[in-house]
TIVOSE-144657 format. One record per residue (C-alpha): residue number from 1; residue in one letter; y, z, x. Coordinates in Angstrom, 2 decimals. Layout:
BEGIN
MARMI   num   residuo        yy        zz        xx
MARMI   NUM         A         Y         Z         X
...
end
This chain:
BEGIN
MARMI   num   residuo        yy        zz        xx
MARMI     1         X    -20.38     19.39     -6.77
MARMI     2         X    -22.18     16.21     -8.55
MARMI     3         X    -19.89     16.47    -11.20
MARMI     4         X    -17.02     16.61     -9.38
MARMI     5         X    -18.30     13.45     -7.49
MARMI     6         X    -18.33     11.94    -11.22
MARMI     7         X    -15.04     13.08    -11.90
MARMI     8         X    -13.60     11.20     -8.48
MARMI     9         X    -15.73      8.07     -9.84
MARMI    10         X    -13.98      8.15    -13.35
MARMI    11         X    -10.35      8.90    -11.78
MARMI    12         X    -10.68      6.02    -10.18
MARMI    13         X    -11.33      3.46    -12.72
MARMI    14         X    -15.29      3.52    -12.53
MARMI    15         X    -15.78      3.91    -16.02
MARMI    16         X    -17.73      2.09    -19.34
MARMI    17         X    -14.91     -0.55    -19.68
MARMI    18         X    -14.08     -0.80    -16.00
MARMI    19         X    -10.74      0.89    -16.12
MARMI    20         X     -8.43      3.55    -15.61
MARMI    21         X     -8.53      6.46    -17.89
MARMI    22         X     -6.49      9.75    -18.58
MARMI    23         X     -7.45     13.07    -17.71
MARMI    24         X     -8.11     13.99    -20.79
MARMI    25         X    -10.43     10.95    -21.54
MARMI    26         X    -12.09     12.11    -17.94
MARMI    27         X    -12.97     15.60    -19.43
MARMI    28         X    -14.65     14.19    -22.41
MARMI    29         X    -16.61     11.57    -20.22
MARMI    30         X    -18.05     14.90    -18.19
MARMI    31         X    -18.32     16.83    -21.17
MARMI    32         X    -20.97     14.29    -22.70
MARMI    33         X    -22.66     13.89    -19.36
MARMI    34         X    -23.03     17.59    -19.39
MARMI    35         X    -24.29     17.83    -22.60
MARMI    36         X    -27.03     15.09    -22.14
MARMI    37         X    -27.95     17.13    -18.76
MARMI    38         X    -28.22     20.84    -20.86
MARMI    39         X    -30.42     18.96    -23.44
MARMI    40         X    -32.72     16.99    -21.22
MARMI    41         X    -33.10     20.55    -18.98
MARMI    42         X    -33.75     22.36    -22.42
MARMI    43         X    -35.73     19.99    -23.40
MARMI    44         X    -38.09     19.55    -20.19
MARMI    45         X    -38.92     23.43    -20.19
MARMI    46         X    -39.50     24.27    -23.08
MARMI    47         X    -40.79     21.35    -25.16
MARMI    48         X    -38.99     22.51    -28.01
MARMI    49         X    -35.70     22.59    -29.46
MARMI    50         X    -34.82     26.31    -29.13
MARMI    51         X    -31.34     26.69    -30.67
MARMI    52         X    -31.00     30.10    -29.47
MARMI    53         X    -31.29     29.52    -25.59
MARMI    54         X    -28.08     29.02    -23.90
MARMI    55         X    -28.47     26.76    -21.18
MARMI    56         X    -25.99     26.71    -18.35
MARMI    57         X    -23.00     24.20    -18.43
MARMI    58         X    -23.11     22.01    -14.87
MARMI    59         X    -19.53     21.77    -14.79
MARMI    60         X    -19.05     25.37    -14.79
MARMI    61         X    -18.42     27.88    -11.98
MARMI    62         X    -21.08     30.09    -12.63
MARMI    63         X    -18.89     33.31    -10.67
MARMI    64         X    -16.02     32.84    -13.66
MARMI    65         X    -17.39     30.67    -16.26
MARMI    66         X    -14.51     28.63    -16.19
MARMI    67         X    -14.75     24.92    -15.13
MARMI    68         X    -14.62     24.40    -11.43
MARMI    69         X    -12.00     23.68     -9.49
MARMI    70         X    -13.49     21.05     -7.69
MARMI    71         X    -13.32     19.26    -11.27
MARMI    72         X     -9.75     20.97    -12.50
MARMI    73         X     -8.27     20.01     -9.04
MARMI    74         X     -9.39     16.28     -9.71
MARMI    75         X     -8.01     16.48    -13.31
MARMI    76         X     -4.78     18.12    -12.73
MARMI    77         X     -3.76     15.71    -10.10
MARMI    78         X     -4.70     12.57    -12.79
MARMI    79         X     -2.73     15.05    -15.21
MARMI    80         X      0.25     14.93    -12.52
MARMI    81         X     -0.37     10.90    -11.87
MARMI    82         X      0.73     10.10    -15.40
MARMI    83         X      3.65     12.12    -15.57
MARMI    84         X      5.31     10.40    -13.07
MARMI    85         X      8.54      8.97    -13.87
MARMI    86         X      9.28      5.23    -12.39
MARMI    87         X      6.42      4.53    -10.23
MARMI    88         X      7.18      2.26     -7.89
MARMI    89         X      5.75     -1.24     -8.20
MARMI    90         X      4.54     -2.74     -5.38
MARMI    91         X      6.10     -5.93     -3.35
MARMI    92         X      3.77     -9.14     -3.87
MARMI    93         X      3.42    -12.34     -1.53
MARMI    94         X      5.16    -14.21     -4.25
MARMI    95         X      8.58    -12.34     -3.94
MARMI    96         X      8.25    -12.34     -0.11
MARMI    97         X      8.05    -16.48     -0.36
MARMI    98         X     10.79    -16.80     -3.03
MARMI    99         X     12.97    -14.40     -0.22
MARMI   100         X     11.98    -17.20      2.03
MARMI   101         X     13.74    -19.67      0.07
MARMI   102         X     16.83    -17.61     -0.14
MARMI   103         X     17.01    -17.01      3.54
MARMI   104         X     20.42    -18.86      4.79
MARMI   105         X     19.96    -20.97      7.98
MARMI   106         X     23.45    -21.12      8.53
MARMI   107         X     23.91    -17.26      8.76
MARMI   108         X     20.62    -15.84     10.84
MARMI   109         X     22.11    -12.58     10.61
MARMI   110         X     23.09    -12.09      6.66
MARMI   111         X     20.89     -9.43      4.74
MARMI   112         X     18.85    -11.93      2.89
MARMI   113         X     17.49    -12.90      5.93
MARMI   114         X     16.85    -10.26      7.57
MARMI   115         X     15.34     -8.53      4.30
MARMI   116         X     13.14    -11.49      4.30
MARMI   117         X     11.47    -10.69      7.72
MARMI   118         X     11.07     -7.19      7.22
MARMI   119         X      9.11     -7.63      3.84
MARMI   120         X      6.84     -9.67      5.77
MARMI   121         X      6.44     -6.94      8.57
MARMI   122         X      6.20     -4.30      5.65
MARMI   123         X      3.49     -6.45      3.64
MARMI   124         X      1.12     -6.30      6.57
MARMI   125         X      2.25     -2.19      8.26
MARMI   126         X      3.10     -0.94      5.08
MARMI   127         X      6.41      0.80      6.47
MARMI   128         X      8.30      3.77      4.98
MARMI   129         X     11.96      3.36      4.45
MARMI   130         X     13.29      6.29      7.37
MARMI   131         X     10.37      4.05      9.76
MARMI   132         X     12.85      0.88      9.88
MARMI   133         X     15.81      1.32      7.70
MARMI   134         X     17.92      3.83      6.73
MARMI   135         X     18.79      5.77      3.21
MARMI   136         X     21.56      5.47      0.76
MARMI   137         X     23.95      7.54      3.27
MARMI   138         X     23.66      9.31      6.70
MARMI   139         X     21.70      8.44      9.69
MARMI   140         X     18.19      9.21     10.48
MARMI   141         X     17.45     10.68     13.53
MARMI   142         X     15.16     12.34     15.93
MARMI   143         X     14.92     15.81     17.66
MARMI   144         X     15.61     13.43     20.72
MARMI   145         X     18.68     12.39     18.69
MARMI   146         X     17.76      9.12     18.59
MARMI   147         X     17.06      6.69     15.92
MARMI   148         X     13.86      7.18     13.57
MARMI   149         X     13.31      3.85     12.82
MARMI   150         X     12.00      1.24     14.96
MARMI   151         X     13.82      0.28     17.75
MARMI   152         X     13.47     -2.18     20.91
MARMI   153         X     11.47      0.06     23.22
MARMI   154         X      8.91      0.57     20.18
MARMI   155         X      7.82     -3.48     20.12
MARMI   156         X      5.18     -4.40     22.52
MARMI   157         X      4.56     -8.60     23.41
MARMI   158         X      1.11    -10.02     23.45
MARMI   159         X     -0.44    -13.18     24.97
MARMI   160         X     -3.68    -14.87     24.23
MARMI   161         X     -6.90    -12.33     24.96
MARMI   162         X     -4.42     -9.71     24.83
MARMI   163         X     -2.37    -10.84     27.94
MARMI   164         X      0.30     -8.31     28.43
MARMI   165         X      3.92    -10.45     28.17
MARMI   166         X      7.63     -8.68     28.32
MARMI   167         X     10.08     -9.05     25.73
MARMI   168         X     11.89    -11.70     27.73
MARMI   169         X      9.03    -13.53     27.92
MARMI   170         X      7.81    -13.40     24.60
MARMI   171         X     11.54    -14.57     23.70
MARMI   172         X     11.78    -17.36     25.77
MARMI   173         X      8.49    -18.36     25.06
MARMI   174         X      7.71    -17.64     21.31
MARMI   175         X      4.75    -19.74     20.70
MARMI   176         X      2.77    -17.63     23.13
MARMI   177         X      3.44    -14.58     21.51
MARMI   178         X     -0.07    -14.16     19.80
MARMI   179         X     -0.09     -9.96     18.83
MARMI   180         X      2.08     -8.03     18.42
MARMI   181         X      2.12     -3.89     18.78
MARMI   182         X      4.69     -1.83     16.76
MARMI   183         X      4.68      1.95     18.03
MARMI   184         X      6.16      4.75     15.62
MARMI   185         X      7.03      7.76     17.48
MARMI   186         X      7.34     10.05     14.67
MARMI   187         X      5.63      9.61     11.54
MARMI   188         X      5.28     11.82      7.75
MARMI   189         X      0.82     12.55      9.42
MARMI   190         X      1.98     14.01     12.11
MARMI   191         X      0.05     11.29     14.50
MARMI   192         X      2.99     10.72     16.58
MARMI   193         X      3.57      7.68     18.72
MARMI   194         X      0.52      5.60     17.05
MARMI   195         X      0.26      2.02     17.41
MARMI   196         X     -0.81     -0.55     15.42
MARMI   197         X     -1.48     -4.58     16.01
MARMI   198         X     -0.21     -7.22     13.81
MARMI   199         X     -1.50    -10.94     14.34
MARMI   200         X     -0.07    -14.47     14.20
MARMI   201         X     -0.52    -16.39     10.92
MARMI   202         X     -0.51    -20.15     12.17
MARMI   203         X     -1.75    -20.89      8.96
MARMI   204         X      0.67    -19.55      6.79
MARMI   205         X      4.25    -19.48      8.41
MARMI   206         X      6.04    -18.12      5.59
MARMI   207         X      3.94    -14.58      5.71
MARMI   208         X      3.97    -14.60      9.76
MARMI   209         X      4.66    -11.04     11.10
MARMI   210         X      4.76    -12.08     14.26
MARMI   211         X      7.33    -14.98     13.03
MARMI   212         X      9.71    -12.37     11.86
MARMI   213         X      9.30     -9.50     14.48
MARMI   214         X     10.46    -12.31     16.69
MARMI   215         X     13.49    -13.20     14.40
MARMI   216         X     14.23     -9.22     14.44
MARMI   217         X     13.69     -9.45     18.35
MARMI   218         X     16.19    -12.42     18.77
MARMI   219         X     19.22    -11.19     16.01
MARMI   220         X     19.44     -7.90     18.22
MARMI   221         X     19.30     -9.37     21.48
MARMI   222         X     22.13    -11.81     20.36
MARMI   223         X     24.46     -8.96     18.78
MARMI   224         X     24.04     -7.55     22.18
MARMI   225         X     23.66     -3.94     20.91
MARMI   226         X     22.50     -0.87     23.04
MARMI   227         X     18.96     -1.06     22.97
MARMI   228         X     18.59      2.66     23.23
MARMI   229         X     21.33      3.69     20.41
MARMI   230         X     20.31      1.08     17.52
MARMI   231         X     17.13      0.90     15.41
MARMI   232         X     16.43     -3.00     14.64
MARMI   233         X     17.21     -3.47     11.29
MARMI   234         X     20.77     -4.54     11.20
MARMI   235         X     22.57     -7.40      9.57
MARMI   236         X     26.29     -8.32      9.77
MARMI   237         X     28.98     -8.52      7.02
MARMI   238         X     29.03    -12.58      7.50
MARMI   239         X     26.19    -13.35      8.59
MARMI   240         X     27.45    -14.46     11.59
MARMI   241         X     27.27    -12.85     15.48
MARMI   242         X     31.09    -12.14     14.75
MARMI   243         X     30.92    -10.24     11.76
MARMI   244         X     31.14     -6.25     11.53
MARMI   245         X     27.42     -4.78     12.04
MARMI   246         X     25.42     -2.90      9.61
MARMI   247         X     22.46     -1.02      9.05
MARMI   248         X     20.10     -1.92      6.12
MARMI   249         X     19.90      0.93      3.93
MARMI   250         X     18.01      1.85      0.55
MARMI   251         X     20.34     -0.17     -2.10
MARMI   252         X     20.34     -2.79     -0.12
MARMI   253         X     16.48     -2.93     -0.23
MARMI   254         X     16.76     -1.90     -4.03
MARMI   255         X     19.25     -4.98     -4.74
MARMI   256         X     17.01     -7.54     -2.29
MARMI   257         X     13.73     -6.45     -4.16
MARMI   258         X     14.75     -6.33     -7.66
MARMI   259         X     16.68     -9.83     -7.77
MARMI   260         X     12.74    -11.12     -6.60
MARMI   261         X     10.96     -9.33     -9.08
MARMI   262         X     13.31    -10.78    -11.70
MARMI   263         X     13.35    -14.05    -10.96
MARMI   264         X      9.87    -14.26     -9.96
MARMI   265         X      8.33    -12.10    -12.93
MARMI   266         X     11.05    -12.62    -15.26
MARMI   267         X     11.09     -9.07    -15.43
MARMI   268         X     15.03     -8.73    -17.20
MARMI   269         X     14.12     -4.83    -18.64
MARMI   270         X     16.69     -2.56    -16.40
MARMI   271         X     13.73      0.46    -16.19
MARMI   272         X     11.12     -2.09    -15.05
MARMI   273         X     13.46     -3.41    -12.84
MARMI   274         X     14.19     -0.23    -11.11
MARMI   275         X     10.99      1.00    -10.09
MARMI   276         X     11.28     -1.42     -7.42
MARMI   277         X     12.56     -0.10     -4.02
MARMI   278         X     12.00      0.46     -0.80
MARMI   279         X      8.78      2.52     -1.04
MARMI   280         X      7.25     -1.14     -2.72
MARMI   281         X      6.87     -2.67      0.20
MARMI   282         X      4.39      0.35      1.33
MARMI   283         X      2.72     -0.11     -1.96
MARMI   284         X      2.60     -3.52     -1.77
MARMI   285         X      0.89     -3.13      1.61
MARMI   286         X     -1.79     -0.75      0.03
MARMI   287         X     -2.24     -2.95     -3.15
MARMI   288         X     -2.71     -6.03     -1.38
MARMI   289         X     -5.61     -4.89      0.93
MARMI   290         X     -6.99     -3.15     -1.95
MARMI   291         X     -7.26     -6.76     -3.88
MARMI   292         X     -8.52     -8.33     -0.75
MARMI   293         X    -11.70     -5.47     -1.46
MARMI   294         X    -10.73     -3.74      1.69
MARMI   295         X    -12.74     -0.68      2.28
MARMI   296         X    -11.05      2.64      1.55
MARMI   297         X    -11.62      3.79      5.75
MARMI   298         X     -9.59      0.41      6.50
MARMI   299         X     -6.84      0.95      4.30
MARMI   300         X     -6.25      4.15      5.66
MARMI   301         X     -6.30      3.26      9.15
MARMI   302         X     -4.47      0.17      8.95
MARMI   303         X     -1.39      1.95      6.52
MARMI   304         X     -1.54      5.14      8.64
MARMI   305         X     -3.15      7.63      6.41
MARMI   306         X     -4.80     10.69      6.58
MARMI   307         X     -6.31     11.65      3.53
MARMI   308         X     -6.93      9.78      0.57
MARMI   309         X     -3.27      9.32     -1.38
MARMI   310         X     -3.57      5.80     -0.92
MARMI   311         X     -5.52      5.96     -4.39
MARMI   312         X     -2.48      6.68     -6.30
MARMI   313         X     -1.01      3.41     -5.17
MARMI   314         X     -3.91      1.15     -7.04
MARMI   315         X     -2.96     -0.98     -9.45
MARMI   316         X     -5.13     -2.89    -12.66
MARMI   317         X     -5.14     -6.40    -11.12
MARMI   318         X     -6.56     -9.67    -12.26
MARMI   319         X     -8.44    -10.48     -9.26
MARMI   320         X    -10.48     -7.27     -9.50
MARMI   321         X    -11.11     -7.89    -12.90
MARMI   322         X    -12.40    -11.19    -12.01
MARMI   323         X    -14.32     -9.46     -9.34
MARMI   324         X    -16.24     -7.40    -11.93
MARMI   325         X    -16.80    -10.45    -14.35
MARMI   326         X    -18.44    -12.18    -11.48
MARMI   327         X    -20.73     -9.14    -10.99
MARMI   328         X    -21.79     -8.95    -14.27
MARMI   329         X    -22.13    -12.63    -14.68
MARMI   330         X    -24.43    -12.53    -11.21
MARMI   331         X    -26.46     -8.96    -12.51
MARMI   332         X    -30.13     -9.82    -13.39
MARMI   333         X    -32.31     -6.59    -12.43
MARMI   334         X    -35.33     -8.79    -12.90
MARMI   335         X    -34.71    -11.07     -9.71
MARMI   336         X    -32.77    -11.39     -6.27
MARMI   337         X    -31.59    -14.52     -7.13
MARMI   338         X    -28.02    -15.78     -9.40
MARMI   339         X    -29.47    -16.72    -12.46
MARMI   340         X    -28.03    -20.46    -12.12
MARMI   341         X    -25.76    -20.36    -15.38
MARMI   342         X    -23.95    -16.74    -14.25
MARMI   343         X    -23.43    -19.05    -10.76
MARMI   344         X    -21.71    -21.99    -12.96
MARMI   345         X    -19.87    -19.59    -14.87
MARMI   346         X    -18.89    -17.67    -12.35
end
């Protein structure tokens, strides 16, 4: 069980150079470890080198002799990790503030800016594509033959101290709008109907929530669609009130996310290009919390998870790697105080 503890440590990045390794590279890190154990317990009892004793390996199951699943399960899913084909890359704060600048004033209702505000809700609730859009063809639905993704009954208005406010209200009087609560009645963990709180930004307008679930809010209310037929996430052909409604869908998410990632990464390789879609704005979500050194409980309760396949999601990024420079820079076992040059350094 230890080693299988180590084995969790060393898939996720915990390792001599601070980074992510294969599964392979895992089973020789345990291999050693077991190795020095064996000695040190041969060693111990009997004083002695005794070639001829054969001491029992700690990663084994001792019923079959074989290595234990508790380590083979970690291992094989690594194993799985890396053969992956295009894994997605995750939606940053930079590409949701160069879709800012694209947004067109003069058409509220075109699909850049409506993309725009549903990035920003993504970044923060870390949606799935069938949660608010809809995929390449067909139409998402419930048992209740409704819509899956969000629609007008599943946004809740909040005031200051968490005064209750209508829609109407929180319309008419947007600056007052302080929370918001987003409801999903069916989701992929089976925790039906959750809800979840998102906050208003004051300080940074461009990656509001709040902002945009307003925006979303005020587009449907002025296409004047059936509030109990249509999820939220529509544009129109225009951009205007008078063109021919649609629903966003997965290319149109694809072609939205990859013209940001190119022109914000210079990122021009097709196959690099194309492991952005819609499931990078969920990733994006999980990577940017993770950065932020959110705790691994948090992440999963504020992106809806059960278990822990959030992991899978982690990315090498320079802030962590900063992060661990400043702890080593900082590490003196000999006091409890920054040695003053790791402070300046750091």
């Amino acid at each position: 069980m230890i080693f299988a503890m180590y084995t969790i440590d060393l898939a996720m990045g915990h390792t001599l150079l601070c980074m992510s390794i294969k599964s392979e590279t895992i089973k020789i890190y345990i291999k050693v470890a077991a190795d020095h154990i064996s000695e040190s317990r041969r060693r111990a009892l009997t004083g002695l080198p005794n070639e001829s004793f054969q001491w029992i390996d700690p990663r084994l199951d001792i019923t079959t002799g074989k290595l234990s699943k508790r380590i083979t399960s970690i291992t094989d899913e690594v194993r799985r990790w890396e053969k992956i084909a295009n894994r997605r890359e995750p939606v940053t704060t930079r590409m949701i503030t160069y879709g800012a600048l694209k947004c067109d004033p003069l058409k509220p209702f075109c699909i850049d800016n409506v993309m725009y505000d549903w990035t920003v809700i993504g970044i923060y609730t870390g949606v799935r594509l069938t949660e608010w859009a809809q995929p390449k063809s067909g139409f998402v639905k419930l048992k209740t033959d409704e819509p899956k993704a969000f629609m007008w009954q599943d946004v809740e208005f909040r005031g200051v101290n968490n005064r209750r406010m209508t829609i109407s209200e929180g319309l008419e009087n947007p600056s007052l709008v302080h929370t918001v609560r987003l409801t999903w009645r069916e989701q992929k963990n089976g925790q039906n109907g959750e809800k979840k709180t998102i906050v208003r930004s004051p300080a940074n307008k461009t990656l509001c929530a709040v902002s945009a679930v307003i925006r979303v809010m005020e587009r449907f209310q002025a296409l004047g669609l059936d509030k109990k037929e249509y999820p939220l996430a529509v544009f129109t052909s225009n951009g205007l009130v008078t063109g021919k409604m649609r629903f966003v869908r997965a290319p149109h998410i694809e072609v939205y996310l990859q013209r940001a990632a190119k022109n914000v990464y210079n990122i021009t390789n097709k196959e690099e290009l194309q492991r952005f879609s819609a499931h990078s704005i969920r990733v994006g979500a999980c990577v940017a919390l993770h950065a932020a050194g959110v705790s691994k409980l948090d992440i999963k309760h504020a992106l809806r998870w059960k278990s822990d396949g959030f992991m899978v999601y982690l990315r090498d990024l320079p802030c962590q790697a900063q992060r661990n420079a400043n702890a080593v820079l900082n590490f003196s076992p000999d006091c409890l105080d920054i040695i003053p040059h790791a402070a300046e350094a750091a």
